[in-house]
VOKEVO-594661 format. One record per residue (C-alpha): x, y, z; residue in one letter. Coordinates in steps of 0.02 Angstrom, whole numbers, plus 50000, padded with zeros to 5 digits. Example, Ala and Ser with C-alpha at 12.3 -4.5 7.8 and 13.67 -1.06 7.14 Angstrom:
2
506154977550390A;506844994750357S;
END
This chain:
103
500005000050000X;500855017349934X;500825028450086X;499425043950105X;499985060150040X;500155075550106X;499425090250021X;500165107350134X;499155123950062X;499455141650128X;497865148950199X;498205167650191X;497135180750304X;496105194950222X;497055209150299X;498705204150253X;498455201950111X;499055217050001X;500505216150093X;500915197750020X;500425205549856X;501795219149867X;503005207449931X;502885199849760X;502455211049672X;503595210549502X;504175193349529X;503725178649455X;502715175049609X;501855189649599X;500025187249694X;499045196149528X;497455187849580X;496245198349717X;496165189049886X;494225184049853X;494715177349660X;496325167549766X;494955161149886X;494085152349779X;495495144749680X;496245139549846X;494475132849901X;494205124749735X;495915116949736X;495635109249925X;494165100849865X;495185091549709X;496435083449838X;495025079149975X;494085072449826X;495375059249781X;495575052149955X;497405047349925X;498215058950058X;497885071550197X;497435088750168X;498205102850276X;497555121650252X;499105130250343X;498615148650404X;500025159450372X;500665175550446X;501715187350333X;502755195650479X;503115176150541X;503645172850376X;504895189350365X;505775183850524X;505755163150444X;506585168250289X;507815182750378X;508255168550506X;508695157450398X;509425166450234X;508115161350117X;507745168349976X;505765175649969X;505055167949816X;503635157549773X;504345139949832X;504965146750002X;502865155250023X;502415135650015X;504075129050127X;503355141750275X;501715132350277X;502745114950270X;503785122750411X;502275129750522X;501775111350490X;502835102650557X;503035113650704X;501195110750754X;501415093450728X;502885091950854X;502105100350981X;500535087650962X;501875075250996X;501585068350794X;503375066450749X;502575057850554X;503345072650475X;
END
């Protein structure tokens, strides 16, 4: 038996998120969309992977000023692949605390 995915999405909050946009903005993980038109992607997309039942589906509610003190902490680079790594990361961190160490 293949073992269960793990589908990791960043859920990002209303307010913030203009600030996410001009983060990006110019890059080629620029945030074009509006938060409502991102909402529904992100809702439609959640839906796909709960759909096909072959893994677990995490929503992962991320904070822009945590992120700007992950990256600076560690030297990343702020693209579009380290956006997704902070919800992997914020993860993982919740899962350790539960004592789940399946990460």
């Amino acid at each position: 038996m293949a073992p269960k995915l793990r589908y990791i999405t960043p859920l990002y909050k209303r307010d913030q998120w203009t600030r996410w946009q001009d983060l990006f903005h110019g890059t080629k993980s620029a945030m074009l969309w509006t938060f409502d038109e991102w909402l529904q992607n992100h809702n439609a997309m959640v839906k796909k992977f709960k759909a096909q039942g072959d893994g677990d589906v995490h929503e992962v509610e991320v904070d822009f000023d945590a992120f700007i003190i992950w990256t600076k902490a560690g030297n990343l680079l702020i693209d579009g692949n380290t956006r997704n790594a902070f919800a992997g990361h914020i993860l993982r961190e919740r899962m350790k605390a539960a004592g789940d160490f399946s990460y």
